[in-house]
C-alpha positions in Angstrom: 58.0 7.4 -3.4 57.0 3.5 -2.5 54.1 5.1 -0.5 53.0 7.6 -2.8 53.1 4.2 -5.6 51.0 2.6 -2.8 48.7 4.9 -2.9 47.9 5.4 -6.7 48.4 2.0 -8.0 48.7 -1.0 -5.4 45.4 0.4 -3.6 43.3 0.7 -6.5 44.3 -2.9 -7.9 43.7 -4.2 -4.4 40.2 -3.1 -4.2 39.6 -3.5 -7.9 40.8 -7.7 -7.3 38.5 -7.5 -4.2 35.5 -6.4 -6.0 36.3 -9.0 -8.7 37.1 -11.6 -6.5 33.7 -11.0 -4.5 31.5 -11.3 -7.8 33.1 -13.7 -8.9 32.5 -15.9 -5.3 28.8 -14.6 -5.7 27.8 -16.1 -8.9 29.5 -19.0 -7.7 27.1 -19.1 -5.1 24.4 -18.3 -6.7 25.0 -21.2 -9.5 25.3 -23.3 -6.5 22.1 -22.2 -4.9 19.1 -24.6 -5.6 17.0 -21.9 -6.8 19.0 -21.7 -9.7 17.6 -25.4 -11.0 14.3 -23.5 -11.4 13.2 -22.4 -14.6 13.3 -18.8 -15.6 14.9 -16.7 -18.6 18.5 -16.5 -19.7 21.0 -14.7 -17.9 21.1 -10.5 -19.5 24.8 -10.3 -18.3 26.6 -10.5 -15.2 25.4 -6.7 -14.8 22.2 -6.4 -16.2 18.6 -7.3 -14.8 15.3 -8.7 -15.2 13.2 -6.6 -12.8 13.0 -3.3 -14.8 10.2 -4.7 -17.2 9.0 -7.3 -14.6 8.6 -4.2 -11.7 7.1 -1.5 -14.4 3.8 -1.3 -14.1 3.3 -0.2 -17.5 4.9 -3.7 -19.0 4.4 -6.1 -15.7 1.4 -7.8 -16.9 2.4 -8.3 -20.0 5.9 -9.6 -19.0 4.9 -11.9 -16.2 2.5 -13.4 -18.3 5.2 -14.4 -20.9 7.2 -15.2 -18.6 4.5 -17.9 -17.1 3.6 -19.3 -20.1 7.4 -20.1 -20.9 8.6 -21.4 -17.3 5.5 -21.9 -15.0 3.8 -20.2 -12.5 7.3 -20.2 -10.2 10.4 -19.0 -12.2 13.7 -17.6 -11.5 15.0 -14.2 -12.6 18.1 -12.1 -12.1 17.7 -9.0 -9.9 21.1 -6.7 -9.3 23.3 -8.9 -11.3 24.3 -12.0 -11.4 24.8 -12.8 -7.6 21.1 -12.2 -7.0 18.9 -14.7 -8.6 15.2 -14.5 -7.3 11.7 -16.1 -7.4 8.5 -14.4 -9.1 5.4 -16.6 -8.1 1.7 -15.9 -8.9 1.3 -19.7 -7.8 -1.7 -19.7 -4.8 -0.1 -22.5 -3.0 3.2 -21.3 -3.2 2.2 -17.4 -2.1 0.0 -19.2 0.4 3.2 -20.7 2.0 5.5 -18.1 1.6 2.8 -15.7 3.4 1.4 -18.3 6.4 5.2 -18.9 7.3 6.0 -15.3 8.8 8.9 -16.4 10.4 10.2 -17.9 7.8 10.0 -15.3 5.3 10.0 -11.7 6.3 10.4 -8.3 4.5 14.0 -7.7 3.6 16.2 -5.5 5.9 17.1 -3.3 3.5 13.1 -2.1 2.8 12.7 -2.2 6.8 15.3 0.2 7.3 14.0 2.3 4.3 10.6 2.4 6.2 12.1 3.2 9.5 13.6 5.9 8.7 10.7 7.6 7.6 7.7 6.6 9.5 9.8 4.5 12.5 9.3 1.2 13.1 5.5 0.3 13.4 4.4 -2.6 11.5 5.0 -2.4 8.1 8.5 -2.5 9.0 8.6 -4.5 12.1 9.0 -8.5 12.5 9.0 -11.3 14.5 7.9 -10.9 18.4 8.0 -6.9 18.1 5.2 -7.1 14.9 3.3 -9.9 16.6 3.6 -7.4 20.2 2.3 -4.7 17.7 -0.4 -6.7 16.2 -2.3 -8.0 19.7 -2.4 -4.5 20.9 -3.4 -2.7 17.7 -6.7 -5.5 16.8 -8.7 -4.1 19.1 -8.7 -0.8 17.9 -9.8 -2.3 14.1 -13.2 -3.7 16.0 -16.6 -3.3 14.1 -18.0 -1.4 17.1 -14.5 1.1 17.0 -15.2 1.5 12.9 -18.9 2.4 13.6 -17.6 5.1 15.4 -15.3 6.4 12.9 -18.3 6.8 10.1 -19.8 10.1 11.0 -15.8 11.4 10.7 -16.2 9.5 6.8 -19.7 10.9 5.7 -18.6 14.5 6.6 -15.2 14.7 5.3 -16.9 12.9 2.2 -19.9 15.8 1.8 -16.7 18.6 2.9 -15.0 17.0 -0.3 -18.3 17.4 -2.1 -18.6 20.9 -1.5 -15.0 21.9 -2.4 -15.2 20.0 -5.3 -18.5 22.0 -6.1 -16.5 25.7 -5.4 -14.0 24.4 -7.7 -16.4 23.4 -10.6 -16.7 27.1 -13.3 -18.5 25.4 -15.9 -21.8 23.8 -14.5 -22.8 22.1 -18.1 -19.4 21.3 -19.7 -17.8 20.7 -16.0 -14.1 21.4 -14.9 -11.3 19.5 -15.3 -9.6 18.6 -11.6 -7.2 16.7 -10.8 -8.4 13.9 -8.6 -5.6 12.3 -7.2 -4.9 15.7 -5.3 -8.4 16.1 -3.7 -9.0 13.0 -2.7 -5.8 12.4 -1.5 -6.3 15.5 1.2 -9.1 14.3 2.4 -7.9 10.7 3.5 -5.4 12.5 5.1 -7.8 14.3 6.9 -9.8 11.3 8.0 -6.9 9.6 9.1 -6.1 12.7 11.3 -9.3 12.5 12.9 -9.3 9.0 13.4 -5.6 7.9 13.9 -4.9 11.0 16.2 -8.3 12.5 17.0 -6.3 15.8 14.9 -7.8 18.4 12.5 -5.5 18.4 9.6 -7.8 20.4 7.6 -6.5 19.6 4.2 -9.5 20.1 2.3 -9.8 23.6 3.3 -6.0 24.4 2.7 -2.6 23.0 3.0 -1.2 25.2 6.2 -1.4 22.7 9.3 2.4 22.3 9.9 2.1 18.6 10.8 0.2 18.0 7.3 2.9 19.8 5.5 5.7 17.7 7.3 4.0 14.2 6.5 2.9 15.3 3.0 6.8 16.7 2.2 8.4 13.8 3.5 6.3 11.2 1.9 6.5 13.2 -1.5 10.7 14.1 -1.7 11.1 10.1 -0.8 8.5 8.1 -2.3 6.4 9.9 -5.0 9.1 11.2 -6.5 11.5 8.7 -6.5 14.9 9.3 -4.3 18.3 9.6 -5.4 21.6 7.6 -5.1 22.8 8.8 -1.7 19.7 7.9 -0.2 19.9 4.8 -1.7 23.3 3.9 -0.7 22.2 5.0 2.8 20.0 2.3 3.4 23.4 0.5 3.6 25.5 2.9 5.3 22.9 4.8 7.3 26.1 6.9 8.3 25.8 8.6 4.8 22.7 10.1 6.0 24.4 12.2 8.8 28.1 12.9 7.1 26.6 13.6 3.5 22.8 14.5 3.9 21.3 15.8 0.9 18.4 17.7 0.0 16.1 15.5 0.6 18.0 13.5 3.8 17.6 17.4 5.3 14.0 17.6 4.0 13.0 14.3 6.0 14.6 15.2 9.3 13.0 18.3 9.3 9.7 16.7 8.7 10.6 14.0 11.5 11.5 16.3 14.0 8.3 18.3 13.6 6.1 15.2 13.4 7.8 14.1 16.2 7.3 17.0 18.5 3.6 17.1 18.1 3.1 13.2 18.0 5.0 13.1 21.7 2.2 15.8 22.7 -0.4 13.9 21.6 0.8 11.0 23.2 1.2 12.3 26.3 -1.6 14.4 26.2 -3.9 11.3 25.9 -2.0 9.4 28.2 -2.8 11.9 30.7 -6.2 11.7 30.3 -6.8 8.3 30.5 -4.9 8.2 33.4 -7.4 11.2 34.6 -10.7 9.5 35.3 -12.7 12.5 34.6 -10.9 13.2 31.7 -10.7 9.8 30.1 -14.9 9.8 29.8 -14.2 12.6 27.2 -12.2 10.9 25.1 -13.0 10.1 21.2 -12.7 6.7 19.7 -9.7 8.1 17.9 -6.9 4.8 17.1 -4.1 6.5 19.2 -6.7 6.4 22.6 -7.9 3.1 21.5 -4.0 2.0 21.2 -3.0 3.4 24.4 -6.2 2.1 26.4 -5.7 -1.6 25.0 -1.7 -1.1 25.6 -2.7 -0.4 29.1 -5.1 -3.2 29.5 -5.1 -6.1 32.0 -6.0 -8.2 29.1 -2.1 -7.1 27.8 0.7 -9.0 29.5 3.7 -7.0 30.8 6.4 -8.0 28.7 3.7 -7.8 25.3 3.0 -4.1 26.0 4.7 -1.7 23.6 6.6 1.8 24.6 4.7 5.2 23.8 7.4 5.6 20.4 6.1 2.2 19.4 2.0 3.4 19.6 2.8 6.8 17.6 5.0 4.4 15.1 1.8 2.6 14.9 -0.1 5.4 14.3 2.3 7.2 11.9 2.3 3.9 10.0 -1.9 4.0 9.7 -1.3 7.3 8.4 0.8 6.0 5.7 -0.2 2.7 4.8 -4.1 4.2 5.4 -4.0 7.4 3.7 -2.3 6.4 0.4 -3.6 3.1 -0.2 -7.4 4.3 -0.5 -6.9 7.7 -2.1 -5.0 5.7 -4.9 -7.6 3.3 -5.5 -10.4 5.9 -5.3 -8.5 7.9 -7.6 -7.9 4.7 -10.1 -11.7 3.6 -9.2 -12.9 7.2 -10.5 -10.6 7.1 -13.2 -12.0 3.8 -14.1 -15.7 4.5 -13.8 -14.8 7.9 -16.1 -13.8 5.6 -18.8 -16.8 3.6 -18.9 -19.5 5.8 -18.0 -22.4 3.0 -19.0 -21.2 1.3 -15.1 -20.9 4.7 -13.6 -24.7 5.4 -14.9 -25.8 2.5 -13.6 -23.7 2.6 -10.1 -25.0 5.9 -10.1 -28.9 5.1 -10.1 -28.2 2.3 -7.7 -26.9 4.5 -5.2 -29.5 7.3 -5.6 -31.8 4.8 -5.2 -30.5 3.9 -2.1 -30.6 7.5 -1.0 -34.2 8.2 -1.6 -35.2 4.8 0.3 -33.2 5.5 3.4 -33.9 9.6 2.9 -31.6 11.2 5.6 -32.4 9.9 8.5 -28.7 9.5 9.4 -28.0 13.0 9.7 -29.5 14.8 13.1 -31.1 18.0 11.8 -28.5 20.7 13.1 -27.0 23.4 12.2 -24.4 22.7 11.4 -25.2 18.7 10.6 -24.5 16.6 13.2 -23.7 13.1 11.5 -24.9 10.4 14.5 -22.6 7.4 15.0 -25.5 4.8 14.8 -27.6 6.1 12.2 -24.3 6.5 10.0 -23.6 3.0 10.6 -27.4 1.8 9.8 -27.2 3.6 6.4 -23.4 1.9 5.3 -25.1 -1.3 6.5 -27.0 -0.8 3.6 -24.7 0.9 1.6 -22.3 -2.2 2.0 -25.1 -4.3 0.4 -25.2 -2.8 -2.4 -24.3 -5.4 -4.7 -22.9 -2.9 -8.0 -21.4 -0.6 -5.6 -19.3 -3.8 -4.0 -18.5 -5.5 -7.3 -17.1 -1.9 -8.4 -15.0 -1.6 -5.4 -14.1 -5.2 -6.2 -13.1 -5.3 -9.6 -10.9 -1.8 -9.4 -9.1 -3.4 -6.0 -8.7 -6.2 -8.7 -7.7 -4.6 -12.0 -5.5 -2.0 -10.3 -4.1 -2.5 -7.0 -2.5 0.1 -4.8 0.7 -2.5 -4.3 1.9 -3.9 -7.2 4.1 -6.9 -5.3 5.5 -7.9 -2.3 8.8 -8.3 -1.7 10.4 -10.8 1.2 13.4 -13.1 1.9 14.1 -16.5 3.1 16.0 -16.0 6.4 16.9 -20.2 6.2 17.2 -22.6 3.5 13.2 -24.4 2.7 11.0 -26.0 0.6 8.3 -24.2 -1.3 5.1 -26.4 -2.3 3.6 -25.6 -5.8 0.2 -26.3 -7.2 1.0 -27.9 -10.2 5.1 -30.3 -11.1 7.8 -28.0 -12.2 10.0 -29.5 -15.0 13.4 -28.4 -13.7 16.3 -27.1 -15.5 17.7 -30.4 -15.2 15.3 -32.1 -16.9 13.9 -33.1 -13.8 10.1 -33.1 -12.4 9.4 -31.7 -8.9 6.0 -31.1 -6.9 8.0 -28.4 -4.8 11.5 -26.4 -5.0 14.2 -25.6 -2.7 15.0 -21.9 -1.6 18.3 -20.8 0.0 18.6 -18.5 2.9 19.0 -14.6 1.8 17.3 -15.2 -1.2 14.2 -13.3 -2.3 11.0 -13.6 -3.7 8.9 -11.4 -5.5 4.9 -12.2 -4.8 3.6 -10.5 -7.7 0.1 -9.3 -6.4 -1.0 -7.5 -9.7 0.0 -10.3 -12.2 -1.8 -12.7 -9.7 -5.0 -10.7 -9.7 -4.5 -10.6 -13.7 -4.0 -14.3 -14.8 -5.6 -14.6 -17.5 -5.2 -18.4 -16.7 -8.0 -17.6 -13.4 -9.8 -14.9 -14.5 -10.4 -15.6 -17.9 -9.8 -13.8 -21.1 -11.4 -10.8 -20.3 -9.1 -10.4 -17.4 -6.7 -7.4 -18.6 -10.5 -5.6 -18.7 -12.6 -4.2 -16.2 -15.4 -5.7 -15.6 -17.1 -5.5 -12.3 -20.1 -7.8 -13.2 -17.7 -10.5 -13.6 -18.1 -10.9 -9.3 -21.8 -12.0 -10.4 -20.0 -15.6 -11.2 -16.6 -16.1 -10.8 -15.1 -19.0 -12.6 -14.4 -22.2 -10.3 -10.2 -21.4 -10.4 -10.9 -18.1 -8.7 -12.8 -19.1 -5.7 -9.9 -21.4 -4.8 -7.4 -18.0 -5.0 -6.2 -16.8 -1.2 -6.2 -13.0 -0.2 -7.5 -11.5 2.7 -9.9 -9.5 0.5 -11.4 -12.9 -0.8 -9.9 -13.8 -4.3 -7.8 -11.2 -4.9 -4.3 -10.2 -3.1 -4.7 -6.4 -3.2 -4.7 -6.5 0.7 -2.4 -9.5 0.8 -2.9 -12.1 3.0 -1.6 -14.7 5.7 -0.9 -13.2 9.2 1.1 -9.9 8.1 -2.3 -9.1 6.4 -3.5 -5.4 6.1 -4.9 -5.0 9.6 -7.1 -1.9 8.2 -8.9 -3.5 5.7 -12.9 -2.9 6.8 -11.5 0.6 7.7 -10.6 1.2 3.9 -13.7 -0.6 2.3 -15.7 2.0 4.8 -14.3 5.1 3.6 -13.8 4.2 0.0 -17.3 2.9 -0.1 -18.6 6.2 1.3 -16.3 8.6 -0.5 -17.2 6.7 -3.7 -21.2 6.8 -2.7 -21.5 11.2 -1.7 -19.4 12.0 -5.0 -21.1 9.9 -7.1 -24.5 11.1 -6.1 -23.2 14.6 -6.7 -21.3 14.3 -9.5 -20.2 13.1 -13.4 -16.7 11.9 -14.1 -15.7 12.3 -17.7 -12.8 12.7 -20.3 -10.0 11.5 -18.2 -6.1 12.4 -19.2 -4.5 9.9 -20.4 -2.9 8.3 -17.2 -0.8 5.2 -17.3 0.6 3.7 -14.3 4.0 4.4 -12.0 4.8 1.9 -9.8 6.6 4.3 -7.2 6.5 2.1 -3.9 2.8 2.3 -4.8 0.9 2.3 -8.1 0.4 5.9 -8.9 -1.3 7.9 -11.8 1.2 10.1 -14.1 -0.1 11.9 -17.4 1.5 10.0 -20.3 4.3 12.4 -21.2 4.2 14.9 -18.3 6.0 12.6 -15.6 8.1 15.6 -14.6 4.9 17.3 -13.3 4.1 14.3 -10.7 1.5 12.0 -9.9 -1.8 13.3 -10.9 -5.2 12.1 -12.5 -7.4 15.2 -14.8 -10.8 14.1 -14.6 -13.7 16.6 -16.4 -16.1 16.8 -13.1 -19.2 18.1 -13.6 -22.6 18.3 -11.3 -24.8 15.6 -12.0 
């Protein structure tokens, strides 16, 4: 009878004093924590949160803005309760600090895991001597001479694109209404194929290549989508994940084991050949040959060279980070240049101009076309120039980026340096703040691209001729992509950078020459890992973005 009380009443109390007793130690803690002399808004209960309004795309702007003109550029909030006070900064010397000191501040375990278990550990979700082992070897595959080779792969899955787009089209004069997003997102996929694994997706033609379908599914059910509690909870108990898989937990290791079957072909398949001297001379330029060949370089110490899992991670991770980051800010740059169709008239006439000066001298008369590597790359030299066509590019990299913010912890107490005193909650006035171990820190990389304290008033507006003279605050703003942090910055900075402004400059260049973007749905903004389009009201249909296409 004792036991059986045990059981139904002692237990339960026990565990219910524990939880108590552990909050309770927590906020302790965190009142004790130096952070929590920083300035930042009242407490919304020992339960509640101030990252639902600060995280939502839809309200962030707004949010971070009022929340910068009340505390500062560097101000405290309360994540998952009360225990868990954090930093939001949009303050360039701060961010500059918190990004330079990699070892310092690194992405939190929880995320790393998250990523991991999806795309393995390449290096979005690798750290210290493993990402900086990951980093040497992949650098040389990101060369300008590499990307030249890539371009032909760009121009002709850009005119495929065109031409599906054009089959697709039923009313030549009033146009068709497509969904953008969709299209544009198969064909990155499809570049990256090519050039991550020298592999023919196909995805503009159809959706029917079993390792497209794997990515595509996996990448949907976890991150488009959202995810539900039990995967959630298994990024702390990964055991979850085998005892009580779910829907989706048997969805991604489906996908994983058939990306994983054909990745360790294609590994070993190319390994092979380079190892083959007669073989190796056939080789592409593809990332996965250019990974192996510099992993197997004299240039490569021993103990810096990665293992054959680590160079598919790598290239799983290009896939990823690649693939989605540029067909989202196509899709938001079309979206963008539908809305405003006086820019997109005058891009447009730019770019045709640019056309009939250079004719086509980069394509080798064929049949089919053969696109030739150095006449491709002679043509986007120009292309790059073009200065509407770069402050487009700019300004929608600017107004909507594909990562809304950053997240990383302190893994040991420091001292953040500000640009500008912080009046403290005790009255007191400090030129930098104090940060305890495990805490973390938002770097809010839209609200920083958005201060309307940098930018202007016309910052919440897109306006690409504002890169025609930036105001004097600006120029002194960090990011790799110079001014703004839509491709970070610091040494964990988005290795594939020229590789994106290539493609999306080139995608951007054959569809506008073809075509006339108009009447867009009305989209607003999901912040789902990344920044994706949903139709106001239809959220349950998915990320999407109706556009009226018609030829032009």
């Amino acid at each position: 009878m004792l036991r059986y009380l045990a059981y139904a009443v002692i237990l339960p109390l026990s565990l219910c004093v524990g939880i108590l007793l552990y909050v309770v130690c927590n906020v302790w803690l965190a009142r004790r924590s130096p952070l929590f002399n920083l300035p930042g808004p009242p407490s919304p209960g020992w339960r509640g949160s101030h990252l639902h309004r600060l995280m939502n795309s839809s309200t962030s702007a707004e949010q971070t803005e009022k929340m910068v003109k009340l505390y500062g550029k560097n101000f405290r909030v309360q994540g998952a309760g009360a225990a868990d006070q954090r930093l939001i900064t949009v303050d360039p010397v701060a961010i500059t600090h918190i990004l330079n000191r990699i070892s310092v501040y690194e992405k939190p375990w929880q995320s790393r895991r998250l990523i991991s278990h999806l795309i393995g550990e390449g290096m979005l979700a690798s750290e210290g001597n493993m990402h900086r082992r990951q980093r040497k070897v992949s650098n040389p595959a990101f060369s300008q001479q590499n990307l030249n080779a890539f371009m032909p792969i760009f121009f002709q899955k850009a005119e495929e694109l065109r031409n599906r787009i054009t089959g697709l089209i039923q009313d030549r004069e009033k146009g068709t209404k497509i969904d953008v997003l969709h299209w544009i997102s198969r064909t990155t996929f499809d570049i990256i194929g090519l050039t991550g694994f020298d592999y023919e997706f196909n995805a503009i033609q159809d959706e029917t290549n079993e390792m497209y379908l794997a990515y595509k599914k996996m990448f949907d059910v976890t991150l488009n989508k959202g995810e539900d509690w039990k995967l959630l909870i298994g990024i702390f108990m990964p055991i979850l994940w085998k005892i009580m898989p779910t829907e989706t937990n048997i969805i991604v290791k489906n996908c994983k084991e058939v990306i994983q079957r054909t990745g360790e072909r294609l590994v070993r398949e190319k390994k092979k050949a380079l190892e083959d001297e007669d073989e190796s001379s056939k080789l592409g330029k593809d990332l996965l040959t250019l990974l192996l060949k510099s992993n197997m370089s004299d240039d490569i110490p021993d103990g810096q060279r990665i293992s054959d899992q680590d160079i598919f991670n790598q290239i799983s991770t290009f896939l990823f980070a690649g693939s989605d980051t540029s067909s989202l800010t196509l899709t938001w740059t079309l979206y963008l240049l539908s809305k405003h169709d006086d820019i997109q008239t005058r891009l447009r006439q730019e770019l045709q101009g640019l056309r009939s000066k250079l004719s086509d001298s980069w394509i080798v008369v064929n049949e089919p076309p053969v696109l030739d590597a150095a006449n491709c790359a002679t043509f986007f030299s120009a292309l790059d120039r073009a200065p509407l066509l770069d402050m487009v590019v700019r300004e929608s990299l600017r107004f909507i980026p594909p990562i809304h913010s950053s997240l990383r912890t302190a893994n040991q107490d420091d001292e953040i340096p500000v640009s500008e005193p912080i009046k403290m909650r005790d009255g007191s006035v400090q030129s930098s703040f104090k940060i305890s171990k495990g805490q973390f820190i938002h770097v809010a990389m839209e609200s920083f691209n958005l201060d309307r304290s940098v930018w202007g008033p016309s910052a919440w507006e897109f306006d690409p001729y504002r890169w025609m003279k930036l105001p004097e605050e600006v120029k002194k703003q960090p990011g790799l992509y110079p001014n703004i942090m839509s491709f970070s910055s610091g040494p964990r900075a988005c290795i594939g950078l020229r590789f994106s402004i290539m493609e999306i400059k080139i995608i951007i260049y054959v569809l506008l020459t073809s075509f006339a973007f108009s009447e867009p749905d009305d989209v607003i903004k999901s912040n789902m890992v990344l920044v994706r389009p949903t139709v106001r009201g239809r959220g349950k249909e998915g990320n999407q973005c109706p556009i009226v296409i018609r030829p032009c």
